[in-house]
N, C-alpha and C positions, 0 to 999 in steps of 0.2 A: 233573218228569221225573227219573228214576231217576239219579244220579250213577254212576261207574265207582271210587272210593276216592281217586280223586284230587282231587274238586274240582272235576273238569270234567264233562259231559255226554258221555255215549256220541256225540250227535252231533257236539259237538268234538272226543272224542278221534280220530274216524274222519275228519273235516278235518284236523286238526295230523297226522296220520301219511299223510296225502295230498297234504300240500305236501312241494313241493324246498326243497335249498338252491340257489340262485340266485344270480344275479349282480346284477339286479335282479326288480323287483316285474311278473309277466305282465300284462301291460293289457290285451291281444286274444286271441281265441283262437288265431292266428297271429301271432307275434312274434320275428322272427329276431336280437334284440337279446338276447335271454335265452340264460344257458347255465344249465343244469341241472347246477351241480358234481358231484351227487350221480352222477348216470348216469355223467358221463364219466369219475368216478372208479373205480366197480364195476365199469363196461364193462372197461377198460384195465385193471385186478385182473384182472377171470378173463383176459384177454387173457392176464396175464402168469403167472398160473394154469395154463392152458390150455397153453400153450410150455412149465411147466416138469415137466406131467404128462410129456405128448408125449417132451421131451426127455429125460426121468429114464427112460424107457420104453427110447428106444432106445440110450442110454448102459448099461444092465444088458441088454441083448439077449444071447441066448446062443445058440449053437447047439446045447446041451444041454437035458434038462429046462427048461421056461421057468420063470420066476416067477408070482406071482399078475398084477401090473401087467401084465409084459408077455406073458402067455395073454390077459389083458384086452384089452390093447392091439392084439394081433392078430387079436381077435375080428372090433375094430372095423375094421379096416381090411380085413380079407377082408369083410365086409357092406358096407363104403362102396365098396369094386372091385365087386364084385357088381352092388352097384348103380350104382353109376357106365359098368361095362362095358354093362349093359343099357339104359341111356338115352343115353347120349353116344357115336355112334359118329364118333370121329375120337384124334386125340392126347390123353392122358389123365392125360399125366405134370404137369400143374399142376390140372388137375380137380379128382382124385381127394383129391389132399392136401388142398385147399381143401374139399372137402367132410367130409372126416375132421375139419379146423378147426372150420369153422362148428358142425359138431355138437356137439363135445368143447366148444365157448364158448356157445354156448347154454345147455347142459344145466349149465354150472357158474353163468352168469348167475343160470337158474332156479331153481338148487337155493339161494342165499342165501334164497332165499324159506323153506326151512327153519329158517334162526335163529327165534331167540323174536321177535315181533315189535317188545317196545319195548327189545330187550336194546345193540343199535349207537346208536338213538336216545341211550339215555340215556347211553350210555360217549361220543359225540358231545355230549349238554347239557354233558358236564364236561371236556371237553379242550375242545370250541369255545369256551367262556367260557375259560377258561384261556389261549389262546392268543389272545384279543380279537379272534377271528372272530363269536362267539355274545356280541351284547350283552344278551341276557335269554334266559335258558333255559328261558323258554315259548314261544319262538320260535326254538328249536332243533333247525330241521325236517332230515330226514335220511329220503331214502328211498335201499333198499338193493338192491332188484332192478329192473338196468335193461332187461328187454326187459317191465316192468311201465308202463313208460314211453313213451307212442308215439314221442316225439322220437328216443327208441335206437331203436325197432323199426322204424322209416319210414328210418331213418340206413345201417341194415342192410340194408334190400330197396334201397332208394337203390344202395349199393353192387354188388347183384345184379343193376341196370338196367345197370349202366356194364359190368359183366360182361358183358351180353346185347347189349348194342351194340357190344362190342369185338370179341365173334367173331363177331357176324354181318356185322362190314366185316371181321373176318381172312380171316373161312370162303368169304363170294359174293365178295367186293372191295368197293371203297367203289361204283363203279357198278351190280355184283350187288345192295348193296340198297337202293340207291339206287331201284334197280330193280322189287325187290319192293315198295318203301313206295308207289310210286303204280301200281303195276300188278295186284297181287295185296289180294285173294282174287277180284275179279271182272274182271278181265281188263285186257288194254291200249288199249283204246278212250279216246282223251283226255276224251270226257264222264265217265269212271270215277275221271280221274285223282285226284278232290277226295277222292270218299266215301272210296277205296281208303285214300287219305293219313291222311284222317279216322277211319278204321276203326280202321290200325294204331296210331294215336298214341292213341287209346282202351283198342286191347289193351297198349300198354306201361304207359300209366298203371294198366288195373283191377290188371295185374299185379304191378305196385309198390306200390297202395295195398293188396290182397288180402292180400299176401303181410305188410307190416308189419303191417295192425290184427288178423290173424289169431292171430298170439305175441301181441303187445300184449294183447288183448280177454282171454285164457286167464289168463294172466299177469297180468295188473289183476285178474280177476272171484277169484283165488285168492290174490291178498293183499285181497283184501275180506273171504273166507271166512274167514281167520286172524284178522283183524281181531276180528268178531264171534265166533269162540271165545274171542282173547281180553276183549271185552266179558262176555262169557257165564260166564266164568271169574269174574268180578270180580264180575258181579250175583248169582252165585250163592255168593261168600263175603259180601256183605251181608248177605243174607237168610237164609243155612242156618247159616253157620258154617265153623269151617275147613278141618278134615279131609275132611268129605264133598266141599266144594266145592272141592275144589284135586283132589283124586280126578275128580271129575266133569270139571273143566278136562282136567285130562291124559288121561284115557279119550277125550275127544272129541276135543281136539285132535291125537293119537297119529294115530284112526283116520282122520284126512281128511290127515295127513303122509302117512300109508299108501297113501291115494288119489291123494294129491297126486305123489307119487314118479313113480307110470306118467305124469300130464300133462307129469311135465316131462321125463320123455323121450320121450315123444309131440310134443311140440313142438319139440323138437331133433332129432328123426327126420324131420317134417313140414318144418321150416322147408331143413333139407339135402337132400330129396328134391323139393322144389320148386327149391330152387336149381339141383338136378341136372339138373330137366325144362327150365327157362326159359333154361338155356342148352346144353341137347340140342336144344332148337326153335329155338336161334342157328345149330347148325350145320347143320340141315334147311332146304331149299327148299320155298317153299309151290306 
């Protein structure tokens, strides 16, 4: 098998850039003992990314000519009212923001997926040995986008259930939905009570899981795509030579950043427009 110039195999390289740093070693497919350093440190990044756009935004706000940010800025926020006012009919003043959030953090999550793919890894092999976190620097794993990660992206709709149960006891009362969990979609008849129950606890869950492995899935399958550019990049300076083969890397990888750009505001449009719906349908009665 065709090596990549390092020593390794294409199919190692594409494991070693597929594992976390960790806390310890995953044993099950489900392991709530593991933390994923890596996510919850990029998450919390664009978090604090994210706040200092936002806030850099409305600290140069002008009532004159605007700037470029904040024309940007306001763009977003007349399209997140927009669409906020059109799905969420009730009070709007913590909504709205939250969804102008979610998007702006998403879209900067996704967009690390932009870096060159082993460029953090490696600045990571030489500061985690350094600092006697990384005791061998073939095992200086480091992934850099976290809704690439299901753990962030389940962590995230997670957070949009607890949304969705807050207002729908703010919005019916806690006996309103109390009331709808075992009485609706098919009636109040106490033989219904079960399915009804059954039903709903079905629709929270598809809704929770839907909504995470939807970014996750986009997110994963397009640091895959990088991945083998740059494999592609690397087999084709073996075999051709330099110049051609660093040309052909950047041609190809250019054009699927290019592509890539619309998914990952598709999916920070997507992931806030769902958020919108799931709790527009907190404050509706069924």
């Amino acid at each position: 098998m065709a090596t990549t110039g390092t020593g390794t195999t294409p199919s190692e390289y594409i494991v070693h850039h597929l594992q976390h740093f960790q806390s310890v070693k995953q044993g099950f497919i489900v392991d709530f003992s593991v933390l994923n350093y890596d996510t919850i440190f990029f998450s919390v990044l664009s978090g604090l990314i994210t706040i200092f756009l936002l806030s850099l935004a409305a600290r140069k706000a002008t009532a004159g000519v605007p700037g470029r940010l904040q024309g940007f800025v306001e763009m977003l926020v007349e399209m997140v009212e927009n669409q906020s006012k059109s799905i969420v009919h009730g009070n709007r003043e913590f909504i709205a923001p939250l969804a102008l959030t979610v998007f702006v953090w998403v879209v900067v999550m996704n967009s690390f997926d932009f870096l060159p793919v082993d460029l953090l890894p490696k600045i990571w092999e030489h500061v985690g040995t350094a600092l006697g976190v990384v005791h061998d620097p073939h095992h200086a794993y480091l992934r850099v986008v976290a809704t690439a990660d299901l753990n962030g992206t389940l962590g995230m709709s997670l957070g949009v259930l607890c949304l969705m149960l807050y207002y729908s006891v703010k919005i019916k009362g806690a006996g309103g939905f109390v009331h709808e969990l075992f009485c609706a979609p098919f009636g109040s008849n106490p033989l219904l009570w079960l399915p009804n129950f059954l039903l709903n606890l079905i629709e929270f869950a598809a809704k929770t899981v839907s909504l995470g492995m939807r970014l996750f899935g986009n997110m994963y399958a397009g640091e895959l795509v990088f991945m083998l550019i740059a494999l592609l990049g690397s087999a084709a300076a073996l075999s051709m030579g330099g110049a051609f083969a660093f040309l052909g890397h950047v041609i190809a990888g250019s054009i699927w950043a290019i592509f890539h750009i619309l998914i990952v505001l598709l999916q920070g449009f997507i992931f806030m427009m769902l958020t919108l719906i799931y709790i527009g349908q907190a404050h509706t009665a069924h």
